[in-house]
Residue, then its C-alpha position, 0 to 999 in steps of 0.5 A: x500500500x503506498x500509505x506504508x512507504x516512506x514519505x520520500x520514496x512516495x515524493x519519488x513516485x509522486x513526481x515520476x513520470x505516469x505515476x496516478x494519483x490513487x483517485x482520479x478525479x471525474x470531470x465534476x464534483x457534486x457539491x451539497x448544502x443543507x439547512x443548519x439544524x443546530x438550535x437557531x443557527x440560521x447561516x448557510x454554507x453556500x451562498x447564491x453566488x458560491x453556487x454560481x462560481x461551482x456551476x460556472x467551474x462545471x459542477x453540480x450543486x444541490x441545496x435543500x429547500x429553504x437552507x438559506x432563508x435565515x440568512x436571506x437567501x431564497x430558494x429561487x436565488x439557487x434556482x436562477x444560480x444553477x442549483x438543484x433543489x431538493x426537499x430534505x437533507x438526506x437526498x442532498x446527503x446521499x448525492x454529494x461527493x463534498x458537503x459545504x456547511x457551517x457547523x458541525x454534523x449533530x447526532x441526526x446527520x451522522x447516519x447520512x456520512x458516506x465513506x469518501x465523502x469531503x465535509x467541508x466545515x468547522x468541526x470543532x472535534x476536540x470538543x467533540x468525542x462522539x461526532x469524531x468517532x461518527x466520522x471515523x466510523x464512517x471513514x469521512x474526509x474532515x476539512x475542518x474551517x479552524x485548523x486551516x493555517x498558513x506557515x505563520x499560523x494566520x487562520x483565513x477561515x477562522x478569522x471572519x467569524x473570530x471577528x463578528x464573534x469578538x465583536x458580538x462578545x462585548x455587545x452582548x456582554x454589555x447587554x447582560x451587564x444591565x440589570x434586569x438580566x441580573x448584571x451589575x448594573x454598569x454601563x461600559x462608557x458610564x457618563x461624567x461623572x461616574x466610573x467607567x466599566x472594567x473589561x478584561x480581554x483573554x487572549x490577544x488573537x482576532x477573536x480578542x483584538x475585535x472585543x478590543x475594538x468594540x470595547x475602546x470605542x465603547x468607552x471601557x476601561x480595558x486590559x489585554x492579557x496574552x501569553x504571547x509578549x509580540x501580540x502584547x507589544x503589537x497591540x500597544x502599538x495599536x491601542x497605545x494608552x486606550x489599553x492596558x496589556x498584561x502577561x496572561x499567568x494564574x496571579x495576574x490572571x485572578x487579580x484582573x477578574x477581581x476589577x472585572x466588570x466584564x470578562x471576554x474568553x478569547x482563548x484558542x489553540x487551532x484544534x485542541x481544547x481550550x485551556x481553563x484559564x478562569x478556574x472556579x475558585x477566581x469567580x468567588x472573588x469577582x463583583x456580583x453581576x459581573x459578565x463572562x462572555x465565553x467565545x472559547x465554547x466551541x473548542x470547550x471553554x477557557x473558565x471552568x464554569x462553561x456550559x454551552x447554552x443558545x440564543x433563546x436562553x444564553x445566560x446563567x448564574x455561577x457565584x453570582x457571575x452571570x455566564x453567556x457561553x452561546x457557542x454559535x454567536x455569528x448565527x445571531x447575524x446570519x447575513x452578515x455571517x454567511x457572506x464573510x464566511x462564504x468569501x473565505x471559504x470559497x476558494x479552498x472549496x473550488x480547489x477541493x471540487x476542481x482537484x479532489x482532496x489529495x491533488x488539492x493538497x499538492x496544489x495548496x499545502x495550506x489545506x493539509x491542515x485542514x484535514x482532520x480525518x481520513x480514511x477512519x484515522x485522526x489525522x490533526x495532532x491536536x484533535x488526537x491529543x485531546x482524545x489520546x488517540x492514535x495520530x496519522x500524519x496525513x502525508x502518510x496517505x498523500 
């Protein structure tokens, strides 16, 4: 098998003459899209003009009705952009060689997985053991939005939602400051005369520098923390005296929640489990009615306290904090979410569709950190770390 060669005899064979890749790719992919089934997700993986680019490229592309009217998108829009429609998930399921979606499968879509098949996402497996045991049962291509990097570490796929998200987190966190949701009673920007709010931003990344933005231009007292002094000194450079920046350890970490009025969780490691930066004990000493806003929840929470919760009921009370760990925050504002994602998606999903996975790979390395299972093996260390499962290199398959 040539899995089991070595990687640079398989490179030999890869760039002899007539060698063939192991599967060839036929004139067209169909590619599918269906209606989210998350609770109150109303973003759709493809937009009318996703699908026009893939018709125009010479593919097939199948939408379930209706997947895209939460985000405003008609099924007549896919209609005239050259889709077929079909009634239910399962038929878009069992007719597409690749599925575009936003989130991840839940339990009622693992039984439509087909061996082969590319879904094409955020997958978020590391907080997710069964649906990893679903995809490599099945034997499932997952390519995965938020393990996609550059050499520099830059996350294209993950980026427009860290952004909406970062800035959505200190909306909705100054929302539940008021009291009526049992908040402290405290407006971010107070008025002359009266102090302003303390907000304390873990992490320095895209999701933390967006709650950055909104935060200062809010009028806030605010406070970065990152373990990554570069991030730090680049953030100064850009807020300069609008922010104070500190080093992201236990004590400073504790002492900060302590004057907090609002906390972001803006913690990532692509493909792992958040780290628990906020531990149960710091809540006892933060004022009550003070805010956590957890953005981490999908790779499982930075604070200790997390629990997933949804738009129709997205806080509780831990100690007296109030707790918002939404963990689809874009899908409050589907439009704009769709299309910022769909603008970043769409190039790596033509590349899949015109090329097929492996040539896909060859043609841009960018995407074999994107692939976290193939052929029933983990393929992403992190995601195998997680769990202490069994890591495959995917470049010991192609």
């Amino acid at each position: 098998m040539l899995h089991n060669l070595g990687k640079g005899f398989r490179k030999i064979l890869r760039d002899s003459p007539g060698f063939t890749q192991r599967k060839e790719r036929s004139e067209f992919m169909k590619i599918g899209s269906v209606k989210e089934i998350k609770k109150y997700e109303y973003r759709v993986g493809l937009t009318p003009d996703n699908v026009k680019s893939y018709v125009n490229a010479g593919h097939q592309v199948y939408i379930e009705r209706n997947a895209g009217v939460g985000s405003g998108f008609m099924t007549e829009d896919y209609v005239k952009a050259g889709a077929v429609i079909l009634d239910t998930a399962k038929e878009v399921w069992s007719t597409a060689d690749m599925i575009v979606k936003v989130k991840e499968p839940l339990p009622d879509e693992y039984p439509l997985f087909r061996k082969g098949q590319i879904i094409y996402t955020y997958l978020h497996l590391a907080a997710d053991r069964r649906l990893t045991d679903e995809m490599l049962r099945a034997g499932v291509s997952g390519v995965a939005y938020e393990t996609l990097a550059d050499r520099g570490g830059y996350l294209p796929l993950l980026a427009p939602m860290s952004q909406i998200a970062g800035r959505l987190s200190v909306q909705e966190g100054a929302k539940y400051l008021e009291k009526l949701y049992g908040g402290s009673g405290v407006l971010l920007s107070g008025v002359p005369g009266t102090p302003k709010a303390n907000v304390v931003i873990l992490g320095g990344g895209s999701v933390g520098t967006n709650a950055c933005k909104i935060a200062v231009g809010m009028g806030a007292n605010v406070t970065v923390m990152d373990i990554n002094v570069h991030r730090l000194e680049y953030l100064d450079d850009i807020f300069g005296a609008r922010i104070q920046t500190l080093y992201s350890n236990d004590v400073n970490v504790e002492n900060a929640l302590k004057e907090a009025d609002l906390v972001v969780g803006a913690v990532l490691i692509p493909g792992k489990k958040a780290p628990k930066i906020i531990k149960r004990s710091y809540l006892r000493g933060m004022k009550p009615g003070s805010v956590i806003v957890d953005v981490a929840v999908d790779q499982g929470g930075c604070c200790e306290t997390t629990q997933m919760t949804y738009h129709d009921d997205p806080i509780y009370k831990v100690d007296g904090v109030v707790h918002y760990c939404v963990g689809n925050m874009p899908g409050a504002v589907p439009r704009t979410s769709t299309i910022a994602l769909t603008n970043a998606t769409l190039k790596y999903g033509l590349l899949l569709a015109e090329n097929g996975l492996e040539a896909a790979c060859h043609k841009d390395e960018m995407l074999y950190s994107a692939v976290n299972t193939y052929d029933g093996k983990i393929t992403y260390k992190n995601v195998a770390d997680s769990f202490k499962m069994e890591y495959t290199d995917i470049h010991e398959y192609f």
